[in-house]
N, C-alpha and C positions, 0 to 999 in steps of 0.2 A: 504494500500500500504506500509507502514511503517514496518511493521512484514513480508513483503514480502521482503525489502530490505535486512531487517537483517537478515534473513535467505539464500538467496542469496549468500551476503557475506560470510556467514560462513561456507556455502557448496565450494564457490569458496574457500576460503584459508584453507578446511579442521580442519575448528574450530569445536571443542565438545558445544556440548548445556553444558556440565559441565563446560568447560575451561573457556565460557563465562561468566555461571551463578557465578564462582566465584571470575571475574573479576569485574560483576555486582554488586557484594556483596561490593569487596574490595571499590567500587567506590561510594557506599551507598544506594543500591540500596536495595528494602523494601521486595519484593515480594521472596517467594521461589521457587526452583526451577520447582515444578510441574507446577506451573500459570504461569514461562514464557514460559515454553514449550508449552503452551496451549494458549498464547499471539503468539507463533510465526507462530502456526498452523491455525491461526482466529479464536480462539473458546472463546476466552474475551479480552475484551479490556482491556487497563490496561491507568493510569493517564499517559497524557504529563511527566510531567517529569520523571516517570519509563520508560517511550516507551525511551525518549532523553536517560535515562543512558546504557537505555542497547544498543541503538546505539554505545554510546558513548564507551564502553566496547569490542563491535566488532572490528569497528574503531582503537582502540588503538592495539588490538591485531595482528590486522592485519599490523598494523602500526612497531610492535616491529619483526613480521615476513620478513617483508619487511629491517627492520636496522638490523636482525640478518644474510643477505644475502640473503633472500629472491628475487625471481628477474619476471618479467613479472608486469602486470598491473591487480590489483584485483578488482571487485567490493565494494561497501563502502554501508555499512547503512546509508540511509536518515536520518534528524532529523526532529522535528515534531515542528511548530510556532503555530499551531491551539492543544483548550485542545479536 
């Protein structure tokens, strides 16, 4: 369900799998961009805290779209308590 939110999100605020994947990076995230794309499609899991960062990557971006004038109400990636 978690690769389901984030992808969601990022179709709602018209985020690139790249825009994210280098937000995910800046943010320290481990994984390259071919295994998240392949995390967001179901096809691997990936560790709690890479699934957390790359929420956390949407999230935020969605978040600077929203304070750059941005306006409506977007979907959010979930974050993940269980590994």
């Amino acid at each position: 369900m978690q690769p389901q939110t984030a992808w969601t999100a990022m179709a709602g605020s018209s985020l690139t799998l790249h825009e994210v994947y280098l937000h995910y990076l800046n943010s320290g995230g481990f994984f390259d961009e071919f295994e998240m794309d392949a995390y967001l499609h179901g096809l691997i899991p990936l560790p709690r805290e890479e699934r957390n960062c790359i929420a956390q990557a949407v999230n935020e971006l969605i978040d600077d779209l929203l304070a750059g004038g941005g306006t409506g109400r977007r979907p959010r990636a979930s974050y993940s308590r269980t590994p």
